[in-house]
Residue, then its C-alpha position, 0 to 999 in steps of 0.5 A: x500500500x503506498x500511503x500519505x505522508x505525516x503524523x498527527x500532532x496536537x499542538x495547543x490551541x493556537x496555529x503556529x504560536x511559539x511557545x515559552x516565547x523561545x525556539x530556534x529560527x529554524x523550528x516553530x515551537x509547539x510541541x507533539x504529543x508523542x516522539x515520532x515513529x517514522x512511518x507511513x502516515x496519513x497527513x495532519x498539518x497545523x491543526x486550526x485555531x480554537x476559540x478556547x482549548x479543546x479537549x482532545x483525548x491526547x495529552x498535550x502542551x497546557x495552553x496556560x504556557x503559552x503567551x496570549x498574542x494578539x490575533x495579527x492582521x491578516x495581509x491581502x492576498x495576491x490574485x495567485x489565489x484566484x478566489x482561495x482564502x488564506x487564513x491569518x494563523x499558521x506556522x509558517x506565518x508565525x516564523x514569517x513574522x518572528x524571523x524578518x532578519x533570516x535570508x531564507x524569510x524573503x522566498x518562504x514568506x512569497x512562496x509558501x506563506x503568502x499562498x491560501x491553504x487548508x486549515x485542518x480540524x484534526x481534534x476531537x473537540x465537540x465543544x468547540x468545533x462550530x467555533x473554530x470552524x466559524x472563525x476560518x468561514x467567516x474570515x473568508x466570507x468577510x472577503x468574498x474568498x473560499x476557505x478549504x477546510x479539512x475534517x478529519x476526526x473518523x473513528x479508528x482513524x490511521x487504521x489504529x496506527x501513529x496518526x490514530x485519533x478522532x471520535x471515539x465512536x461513529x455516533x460520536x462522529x455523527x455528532x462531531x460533523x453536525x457540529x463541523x457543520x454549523x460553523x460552516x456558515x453560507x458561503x462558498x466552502x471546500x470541505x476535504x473530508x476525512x483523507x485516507x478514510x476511503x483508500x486505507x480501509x484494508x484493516x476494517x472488517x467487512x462489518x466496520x466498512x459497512x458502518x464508516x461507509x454510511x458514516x461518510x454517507x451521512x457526513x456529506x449530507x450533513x455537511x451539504x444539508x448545513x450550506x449548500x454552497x459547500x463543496x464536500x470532496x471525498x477521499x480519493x488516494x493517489x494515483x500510486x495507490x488503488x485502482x481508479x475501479x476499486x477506489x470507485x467502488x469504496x466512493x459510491x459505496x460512501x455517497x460520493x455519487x450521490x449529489x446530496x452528499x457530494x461534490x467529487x473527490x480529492x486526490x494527493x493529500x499530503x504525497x507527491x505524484x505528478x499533477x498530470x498523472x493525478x488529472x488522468x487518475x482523478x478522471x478515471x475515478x469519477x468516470x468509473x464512479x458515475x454519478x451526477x456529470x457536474x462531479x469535479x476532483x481537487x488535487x493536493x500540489x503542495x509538494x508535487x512540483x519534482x514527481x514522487x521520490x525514488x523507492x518509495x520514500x515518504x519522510x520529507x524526501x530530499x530533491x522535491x518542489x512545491x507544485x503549483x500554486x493554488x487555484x480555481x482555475x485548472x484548465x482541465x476537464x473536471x477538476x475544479x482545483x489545485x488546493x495546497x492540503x498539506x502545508x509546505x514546509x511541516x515536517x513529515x519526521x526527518x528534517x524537523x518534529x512532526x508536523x512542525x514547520x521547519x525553514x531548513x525543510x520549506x526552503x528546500x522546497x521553495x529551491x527543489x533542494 
């Protein structure tokens, strides 16, 4: 099986804050919640910003530690976005603005951190997830632009591996997506949901991916139900992982045929195939899904721009390239865009902590290094 690429993390309750007001200028200071075992994972960037500390399962760094920052301005964007909304809180604009003094700032600051990307939800957090959401889908709103946002909290999550987490139960998630939802407001929105969960399902028995099919089902539904100008992308893998037939069979089985549920699906999530070897893959997939004409994919081109590395290396493989810029505008039949899902410049494990954004790591990727 040939997987993403990434750890899940937790990382208090602010995007990219530095902690204890230290750190290095080569490492956001957040700590992870565990000591990384390098492995295939499923990807969890920054995870979002809260309106207050979540309770989440896992322990993490005591949000009482870290400094109250006032919340900075968010700068306008460049039209590299067409329409996409970069949230004002992440790691990487946390360093920006920490490190004006460091030669590696000019490039990183242009190319990754002045570029819309996904805000991920990645905690079980029911209390205060209708908020945190709210916060990134107002933003956009106020802006007229389109936030993606990543739910990413299904049961046996990882397949029980390192990126384990998420609900303790489907009726917990049910409950979680419900109020995913209600943040969602009523503008345009692109909602990746759940990656991996339709790709990586070999260790569920038959019964378990009966009930996270209908889960997926039912979230779709829930997530279209609560704004109908969201757009609701379902997992799609790579085009080195499954067959575009076998992943079609999973995707129709989880509602991503269905138009009251779907909008198409997502492909490259944290990996790195090439653009124009996932448009024929993400093309294949829905051609063999069916459903309404006007399904459309969204391709992950964070970290894609040199094709995947050699033997199958995942860990922050040295000699890759940012892809292409984010947009809404592709050029090519059904795929509605290129998104940045994963965050360029958080580590895999191997050039930095997991999941923590590391310049020695972006920098590479702005060169190709």
């Amino acid at each position: 099986m040939a997987a993403a690429a990434s750890l899940v993390v937790v990382i208090g309750t602010v995007t990219g804050v530095l902690a204890d007001g230290g750190g290095t200028a080569d490492e956001a200071a957040p700590k992870e919640t565990r000591a990384p075992r390098l492995e295939p994972l499923p990807a969890v960037p920054t995870p979002s910003a809260s309106a207050s500390p979540s309770k989440s399962p896992k322990p993490s760094t005591s949000p009482s530690k870290k400094p109250r920052t006032k919340a900075p301005k968010e700068k306008a964007q460049s039209s590299v976005s067409n329409g996409l909304y970069l949230h004002g809180q992440s790691q990487v604009l946390d360093w920006v603005r920490a490190n004006r003094d460091d030669p590696r700032r000019p490039l990183i600051e242009a190319q990754i951190a002045d570029r819309p990307a996904a805000v991920w939800f990645a905690d079980y957090s029911p209390d205060t997830i209708t908020s945190r959401v709210r916060a990134v889908t107002s933003g956009a709103s106020a802006r007229g632009q389109v936030p993606t946002v990543v739910a990413y909290g299904i049961p046996d999550r990882d397949c029980g591996g390192h990126s384990q987490g998420g609900a303790p139960d489907l009726g917990a998630y049910d409950g979680w997506i419900e109020k995913f939802a209600a943040g969602l407001g009523s503008s345009e929105v692109i909602v990746i949901l759940e990656p991996d969960s339709l790709a990586q399902f070999e260790c569920l028995d038959a019964g378990q991916r009966s009930a996270r099919f209908a889960s997926l089902a039912r979230a779709g539904r829930t997530l279209k139900a609560a704004n109908p100008r969201a757009r609701v992308y379902y997992d799609a893998g790579h085009s080195g992982w499954n067959s575009a037939a076998k992943q079609a069979s999973a995707l129709r089985q989880a509602g991503a045929a269905s138009a009251a549920s779907s909008d198409g699906v997502f492909t490259n999530v944290s990996n790195f195939h090439r653009t124009d070897d996932e448009v024929g893959y993400a093309q294949s997939v829905l051609n063999a899904l069916g459903g309404p004409s006007g399904l459309g994919a969204v391709i992950d081109t964070s970290r894609n721009g040199n094709g995947p590395p050699p033997a199958g290396e995942w860990c922050d493989p040295a000699g890759r390239k940012l892809g292409r810029p984010p947009t809404l505008s592709t050029g090519r039949s059904r795929i509605d865009a290129y998104l940045w899902i994963k965050l360029p410049g958080e580590s895999d494990g191997c050039k930095g902590k997991p999941g923590m954004f590391t310049p020695s790591y972006a920098y590479d990727l702005v060169t190709g290094g």
